[in-house]
C-alpha positions in Angstrom: 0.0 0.0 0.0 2.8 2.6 0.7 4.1 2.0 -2.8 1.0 2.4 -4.2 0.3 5.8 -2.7 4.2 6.7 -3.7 3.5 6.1 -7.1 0.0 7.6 -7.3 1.7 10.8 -6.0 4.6 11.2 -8.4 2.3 11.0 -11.0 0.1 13.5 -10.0 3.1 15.8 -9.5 4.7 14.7 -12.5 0.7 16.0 -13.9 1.2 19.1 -12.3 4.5 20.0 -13.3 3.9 19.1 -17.0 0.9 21.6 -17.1 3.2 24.4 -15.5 5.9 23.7 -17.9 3.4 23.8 -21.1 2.2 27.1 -19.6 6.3 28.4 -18.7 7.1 27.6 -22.4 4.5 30.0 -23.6 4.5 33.5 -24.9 4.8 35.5 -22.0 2.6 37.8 -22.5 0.0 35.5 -23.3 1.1 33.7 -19.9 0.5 37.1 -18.2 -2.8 37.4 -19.7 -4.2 34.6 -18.3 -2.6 34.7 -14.9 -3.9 38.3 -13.7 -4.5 39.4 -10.5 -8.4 38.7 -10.6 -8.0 35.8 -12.4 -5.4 34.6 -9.5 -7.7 35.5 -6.8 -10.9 34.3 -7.9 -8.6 30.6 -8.8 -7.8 31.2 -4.8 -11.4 31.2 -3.8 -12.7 28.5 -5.4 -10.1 26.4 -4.7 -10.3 27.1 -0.9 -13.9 26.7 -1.2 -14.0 23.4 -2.4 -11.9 22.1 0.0 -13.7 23.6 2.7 -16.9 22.5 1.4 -15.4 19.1 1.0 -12.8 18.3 3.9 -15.3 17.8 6.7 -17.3 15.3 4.5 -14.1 13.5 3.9 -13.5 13.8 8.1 -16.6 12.8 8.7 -16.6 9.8 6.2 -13.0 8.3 7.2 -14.4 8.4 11.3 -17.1 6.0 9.7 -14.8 4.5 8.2 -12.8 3.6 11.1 -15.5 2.8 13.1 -16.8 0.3 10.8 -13.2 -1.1 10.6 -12.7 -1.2 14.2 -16.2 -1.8 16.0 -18.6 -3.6 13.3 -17.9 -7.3 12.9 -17.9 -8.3 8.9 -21.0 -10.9 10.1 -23.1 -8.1 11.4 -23.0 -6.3 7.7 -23.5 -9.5 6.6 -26.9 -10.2 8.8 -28.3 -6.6 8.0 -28.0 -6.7 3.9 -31.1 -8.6 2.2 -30.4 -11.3 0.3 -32.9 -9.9 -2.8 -31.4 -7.2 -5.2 -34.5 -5.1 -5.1 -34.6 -4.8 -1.8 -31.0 -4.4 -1.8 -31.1 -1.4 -3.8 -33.8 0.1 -1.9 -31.6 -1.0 1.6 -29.0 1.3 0.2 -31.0 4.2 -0.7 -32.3 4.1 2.8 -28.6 4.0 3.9 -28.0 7.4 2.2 -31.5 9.1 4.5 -30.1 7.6 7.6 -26.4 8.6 7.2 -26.6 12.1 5.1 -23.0 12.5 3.2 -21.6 13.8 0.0 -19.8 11.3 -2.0 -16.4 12.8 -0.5 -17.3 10.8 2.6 -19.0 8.3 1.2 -16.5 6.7 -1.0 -14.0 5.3 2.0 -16.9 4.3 4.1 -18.4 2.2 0.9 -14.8 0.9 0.6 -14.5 -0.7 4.0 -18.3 -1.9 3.7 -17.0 -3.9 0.7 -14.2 -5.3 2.3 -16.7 -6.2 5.8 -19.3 -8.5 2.8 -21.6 -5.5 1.3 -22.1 -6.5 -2.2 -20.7 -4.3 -4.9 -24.1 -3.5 -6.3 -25.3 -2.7 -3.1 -22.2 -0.2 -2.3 -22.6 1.6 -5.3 -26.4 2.7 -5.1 -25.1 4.0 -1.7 -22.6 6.1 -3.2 -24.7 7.5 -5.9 -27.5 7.9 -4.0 -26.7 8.9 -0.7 -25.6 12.2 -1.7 -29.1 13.4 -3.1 -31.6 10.9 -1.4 -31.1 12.6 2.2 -33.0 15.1 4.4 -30.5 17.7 4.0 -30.2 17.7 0.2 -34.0 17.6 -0.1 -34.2 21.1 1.9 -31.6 22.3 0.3 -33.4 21.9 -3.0 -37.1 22.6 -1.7 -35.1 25.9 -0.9 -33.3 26.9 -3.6 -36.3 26.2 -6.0 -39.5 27.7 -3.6 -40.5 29.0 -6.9 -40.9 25.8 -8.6 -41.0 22.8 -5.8 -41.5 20.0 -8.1 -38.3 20.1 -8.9 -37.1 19.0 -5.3 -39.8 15.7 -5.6 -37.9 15.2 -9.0 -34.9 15.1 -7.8 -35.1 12.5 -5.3 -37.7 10.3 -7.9 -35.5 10.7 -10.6 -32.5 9.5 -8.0 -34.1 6.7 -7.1 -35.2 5.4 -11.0 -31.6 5.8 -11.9 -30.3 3.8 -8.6 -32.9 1.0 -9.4 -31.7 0.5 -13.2 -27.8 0.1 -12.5 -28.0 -1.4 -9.5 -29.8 -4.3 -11.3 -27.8 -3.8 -13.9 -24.5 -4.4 -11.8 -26.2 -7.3 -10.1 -26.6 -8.8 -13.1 -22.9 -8.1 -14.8 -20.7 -7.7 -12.5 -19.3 -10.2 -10.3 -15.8 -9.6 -9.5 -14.3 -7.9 -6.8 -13.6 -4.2 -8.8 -11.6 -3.4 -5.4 -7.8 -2.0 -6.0 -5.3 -4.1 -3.9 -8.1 -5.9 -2.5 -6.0 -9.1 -1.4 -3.5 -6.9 0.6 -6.3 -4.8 2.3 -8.4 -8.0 3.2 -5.4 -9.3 4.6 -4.6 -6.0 6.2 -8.5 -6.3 7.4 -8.0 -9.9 8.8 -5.3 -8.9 10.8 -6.0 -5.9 11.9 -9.7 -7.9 13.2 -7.0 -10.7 14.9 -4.9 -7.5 16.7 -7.8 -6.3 18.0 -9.7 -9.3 19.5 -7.0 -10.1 21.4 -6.3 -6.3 22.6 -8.7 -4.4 24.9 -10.3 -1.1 24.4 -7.2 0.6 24.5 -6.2 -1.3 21.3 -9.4 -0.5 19.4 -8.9 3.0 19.8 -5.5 3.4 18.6 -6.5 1.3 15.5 -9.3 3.7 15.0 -7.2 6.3 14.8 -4.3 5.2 12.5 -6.7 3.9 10.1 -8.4 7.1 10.4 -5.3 9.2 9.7 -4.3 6.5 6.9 -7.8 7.3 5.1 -7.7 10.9 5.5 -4.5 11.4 3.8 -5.1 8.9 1.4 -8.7 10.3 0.1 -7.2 14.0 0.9 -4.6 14.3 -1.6 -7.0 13.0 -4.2 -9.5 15.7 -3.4 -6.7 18.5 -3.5 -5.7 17.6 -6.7 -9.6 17.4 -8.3 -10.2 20.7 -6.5 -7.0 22.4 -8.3 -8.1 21.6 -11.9 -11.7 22.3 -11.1 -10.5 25.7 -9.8 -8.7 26.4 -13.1 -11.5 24.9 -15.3 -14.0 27.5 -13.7 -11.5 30.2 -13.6 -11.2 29.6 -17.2 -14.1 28.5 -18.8 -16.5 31.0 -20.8 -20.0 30.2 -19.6 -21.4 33.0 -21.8 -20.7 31.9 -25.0 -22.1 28.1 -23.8 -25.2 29.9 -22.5 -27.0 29.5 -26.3 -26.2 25.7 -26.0 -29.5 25.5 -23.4 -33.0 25.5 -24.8 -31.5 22.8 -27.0 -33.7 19.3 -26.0 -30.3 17.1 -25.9 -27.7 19.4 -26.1 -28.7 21.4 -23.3 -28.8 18.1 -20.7 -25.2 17.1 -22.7 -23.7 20.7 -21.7 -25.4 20.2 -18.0 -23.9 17.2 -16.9 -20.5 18.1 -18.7 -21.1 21.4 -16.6 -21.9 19.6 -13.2 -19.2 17.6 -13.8 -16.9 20.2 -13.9 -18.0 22.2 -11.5 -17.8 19.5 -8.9 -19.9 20.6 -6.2 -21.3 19.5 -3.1 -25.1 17.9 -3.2 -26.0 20.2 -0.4 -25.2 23.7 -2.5 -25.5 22.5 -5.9 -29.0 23.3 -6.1 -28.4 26.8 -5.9 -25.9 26.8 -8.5 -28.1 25.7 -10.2 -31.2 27.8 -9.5 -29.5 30.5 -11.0 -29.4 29.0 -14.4 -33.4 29.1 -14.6 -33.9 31.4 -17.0 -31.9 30.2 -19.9 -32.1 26.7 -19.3 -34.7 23.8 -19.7 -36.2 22.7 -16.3 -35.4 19.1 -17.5 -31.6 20.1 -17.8 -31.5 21.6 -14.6 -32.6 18.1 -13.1 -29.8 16.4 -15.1 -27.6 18.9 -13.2 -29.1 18.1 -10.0 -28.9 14.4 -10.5 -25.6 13.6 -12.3 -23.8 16.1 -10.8 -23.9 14.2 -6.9 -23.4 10.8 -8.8 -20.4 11.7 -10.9 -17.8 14.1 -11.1 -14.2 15.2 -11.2 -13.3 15.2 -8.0 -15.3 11.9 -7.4 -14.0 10.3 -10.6 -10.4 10.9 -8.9 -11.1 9.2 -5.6 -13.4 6.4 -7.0 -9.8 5.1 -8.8 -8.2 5.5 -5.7 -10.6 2.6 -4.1 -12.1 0.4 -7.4 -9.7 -0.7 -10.6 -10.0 1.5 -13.7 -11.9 -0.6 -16.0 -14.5 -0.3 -13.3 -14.6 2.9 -13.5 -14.9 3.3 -16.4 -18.6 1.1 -16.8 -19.6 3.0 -13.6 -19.2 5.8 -15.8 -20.9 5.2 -18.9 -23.8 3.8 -16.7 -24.5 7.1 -14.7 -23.9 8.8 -17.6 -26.3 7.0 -20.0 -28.9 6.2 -17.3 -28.9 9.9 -16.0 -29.2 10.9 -19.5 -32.1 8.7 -20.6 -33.9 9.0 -17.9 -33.7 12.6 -17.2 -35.3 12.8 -20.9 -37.9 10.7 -20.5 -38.8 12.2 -17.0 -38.9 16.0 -19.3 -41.0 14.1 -21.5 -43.7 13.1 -19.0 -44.0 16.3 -17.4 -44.1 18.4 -20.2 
């Protein structure tokens, strides 16, 4: 595991330093235009505001995390899942009210779950939906759109559809484990499970928090890196000349889930981001916002192959983003 993380930082460094030397190699005067003042403060907020919105997710996730690695034996998962996917699927979307989390937080908790005997269909309706299915997104939404509630019900209907169609769909497909270094962290798991059984309370707690610390860093650096190029994109991009793009009936729900992919926000504020877009796009695009946006995006995308092998990734991505897509259409279609 330590060599993984060593190599998985070098090349994010080596990422980095690429960019900078692309941009070093430059005219310098177009170098300087880009790099002004403004555009080197407004880079610094929303940087720092994306981390802050994001870090105490992330805290909050790994202490779940921990707990489920330290306190929660791997046959009382076990007893609690239901043996039917259906009610599986709906078992994880119920996860997501009781424990209300942005996918920051959710990932690591979802990984260790794996690891205790959830089912990989299961874990992954929990990621996707957890972030939008919850009390706190709900209001969120109710208040961002008092002028037009439905949305807020549409959110959470259109959440759950989407949840239902690739959960079954991953129940079907996919049987492998698509965990990363999944014999070594069983192993680490099985002993780890050995050490503390034959420690006292004492024991427990300093494994609680060295795994804790071990899961923070490793999901941190991750989320640093996702929040730096989403700062730049945003800093960067030119809404107003994409703005035409969204009375379009496809184009505009392409350019919204592109956008809320980008933009990488939190499920709890996304909805007023998104609010503000009312008047020039489609209310059906503005739900494919709402809805893809929690279930996939950059920063997620970085930290989901951190904890599941690429190829994975990869159909977990063209699912949400098909699904989301179809859906969302036929959903505009109904109630239009």
């Amino acid at each position: 595991m330590p060599n993984t993380t060593y190599k998985s930082t070098m090349q994010i460094m080596v990422f980095i330093c690429i960019i900078l030397s692309f941009l070093l190699l430059k005219d310098f005067d177009f170098f300087a235009s880009y790099f002004t003042i403004e555009h080197l403060q407004t880079f610094k907020t929303i940087f720092i505001s994306i981390l802050l919105e994001a870090m105490p997710f992330i805290l909050l996730g790994v202490l779940m995390s921990s707990f489920l690695q330290t306190f929660v034996s791997e046959r009382a998962i076990q007893r609690f899942i239901p043996k039917k996917p259906l009610l599986g699927i709906l078992f994880a979307c119920l996860l997501g009210i009781l424990f209300p989390m942005c996918e920051c937080g959710m990932i690591p908790v979802v990984r260790r779950l794996i690891l205790k005997g959830m089912p990989v269909y299961i874990a992954v309706v929990f990621i996707i939906t957890g972030p939008i299915i919850n009390p706190i997104v709900f209001a969120a939404t109710f208040m961002a759109f008092r002028n037009h509630p439905t949305l807020a019900y549409s959110r959470m209907g259109l959440a759950l559809l989407v949840a239902i169609i690739i959960g079954l769909i991953l129940y079907r497909f996919v049987k492998n484990n698509p965990l990363r270094n999944s014999r070594t962290s069983f192993a680490t798991l099985s002993d780890l499970e050995s050490h503390q059984h034959a420690g006292g309370i004492s024991s427990k707690l300093n494994t609680f928090f060295v795994h804790a610390s071990n899961e923070f860093f490793d999901m941190g650096k991750y989320l640093v890196f996702g929040s730096l190029l989403t700062a730049i994109i945003q800093v960067y991009i030119q809404r107003e000349s994409l703005l035409a793009i969204g009375q379009g009936p496809i184009s505009s729900h392409v350019f919204m889930m592109g956008f809320a992919y980008v933009l990488s926000l939190c499920s709890t504020s996304d909805a007023f981001v998104a609010s503000s877009f009312q008047t020039s796009f489609t209310s059906g695009s503005l739900l494919t916002f709402l809805v893809f946006g929690p279930m996939l995006d950059f920063k997620s995308t970085l930290m989901l192959l951190a904890v599941f092998k690429s190829r994975f990734v990869m159909i977990l991505i063209i699912l949400i983003s098909t699904t989301v897509l179809a859906c969302s259409l036929l959903w505009e279609r109904l109630l239009t």
